[in-house]
N, C-alpha and C positions, 0 to 999 in steps of 0.2 A: 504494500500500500504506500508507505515511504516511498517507494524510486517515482512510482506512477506521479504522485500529486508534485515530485519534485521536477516531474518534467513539462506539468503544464502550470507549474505558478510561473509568478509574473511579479512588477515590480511593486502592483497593486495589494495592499490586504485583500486576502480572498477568506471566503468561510465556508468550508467545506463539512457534507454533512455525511456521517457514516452508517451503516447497520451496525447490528449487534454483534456481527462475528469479528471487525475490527477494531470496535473503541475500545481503547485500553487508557488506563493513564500516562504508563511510558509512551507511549504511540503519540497520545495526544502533547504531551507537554514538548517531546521532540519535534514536531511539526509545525507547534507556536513558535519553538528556540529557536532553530535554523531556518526554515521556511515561510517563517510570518504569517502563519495562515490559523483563523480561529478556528474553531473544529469544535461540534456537535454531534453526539450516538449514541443509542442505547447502546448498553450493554448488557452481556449477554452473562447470566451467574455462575454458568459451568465451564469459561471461559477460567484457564491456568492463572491468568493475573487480576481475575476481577477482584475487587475489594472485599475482605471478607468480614467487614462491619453492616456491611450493605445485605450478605448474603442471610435469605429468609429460611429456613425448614418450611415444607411444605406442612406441617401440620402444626405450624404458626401463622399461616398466614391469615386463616379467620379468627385472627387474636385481634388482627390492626382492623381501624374502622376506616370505610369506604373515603376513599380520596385522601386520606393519610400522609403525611410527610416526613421525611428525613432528612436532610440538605448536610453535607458534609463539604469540607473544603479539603483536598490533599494536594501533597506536595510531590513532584514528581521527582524520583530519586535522584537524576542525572544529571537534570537541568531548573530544576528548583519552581519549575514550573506550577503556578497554583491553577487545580483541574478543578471544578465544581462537580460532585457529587449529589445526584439529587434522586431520592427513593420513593415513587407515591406509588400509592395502591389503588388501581381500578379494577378491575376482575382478575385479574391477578397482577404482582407487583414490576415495577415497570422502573431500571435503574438508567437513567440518563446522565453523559461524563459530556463535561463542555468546558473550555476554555473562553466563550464570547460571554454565555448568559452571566450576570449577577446574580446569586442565588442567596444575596443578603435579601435583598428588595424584592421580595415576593407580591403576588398580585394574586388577589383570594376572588373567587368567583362560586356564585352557587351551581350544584348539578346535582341533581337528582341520581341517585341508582337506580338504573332501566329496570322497568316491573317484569318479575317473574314471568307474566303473558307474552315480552317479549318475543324473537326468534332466540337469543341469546339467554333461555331461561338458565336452563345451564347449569353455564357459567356464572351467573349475575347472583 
């Protein structure tokens, strides 16, 4: 993922946005350091370097209540790079790594949890 994005930045900040099989915090905070590029992705828990403050047991997760938060700030080992760490719960828990977002200044909005009647009874 590094060589790729290092062959089409530019001399512009660019903000580049990942899936869950690439965001990592070394990943990210190297791409800020050298490449100037902000960078946004889930992340994925079964992933070798995910954060394991972050990581849920699955028969904890109907501990946390709907739309729930965790916001963590880490430091990236190499390059000191601060990644935002952000952990909410929707029908199941959803870990997001960024180096753009502020994850001090949160912005609270209401949502409902989708009714059982759904198509997604489910899960929900």
């Amino acid at each position: 993922m590094y060589h790729l994005l290092r062959k089409i930045s530019s001399t512009k900040y660019s903000i580049v946005y990942l899936d869950n099989l690439f965001s990592t915090v070394p990943l990210l905070g190297r791409l800020h350091h050298d490449l100037h590029m902000g960078v946004c992705g889930t992340a994925h828990p079964s992933s070798a370097e995910f954060l394991p403050e972050l990581k849920i047991p699955k028969q904890d997760v109907g501990k946390y209540e709907y739309h729930a938060l965790k916001v963590l700030a880490v430091k990236d080992s190499l390059f000191g790079q601060l990644v935002g760490a952000h952990l909410w719960f929707d029908n199941v828990p959803v870990t997001i790594l960024s180096t753009v977002h502020d994850f001090e200044s949160q912005q609270e909005w209401l949502r409902k949890q989708p009714r059982r009647k759904s198509t997604n009874a489910k899960k929900a």
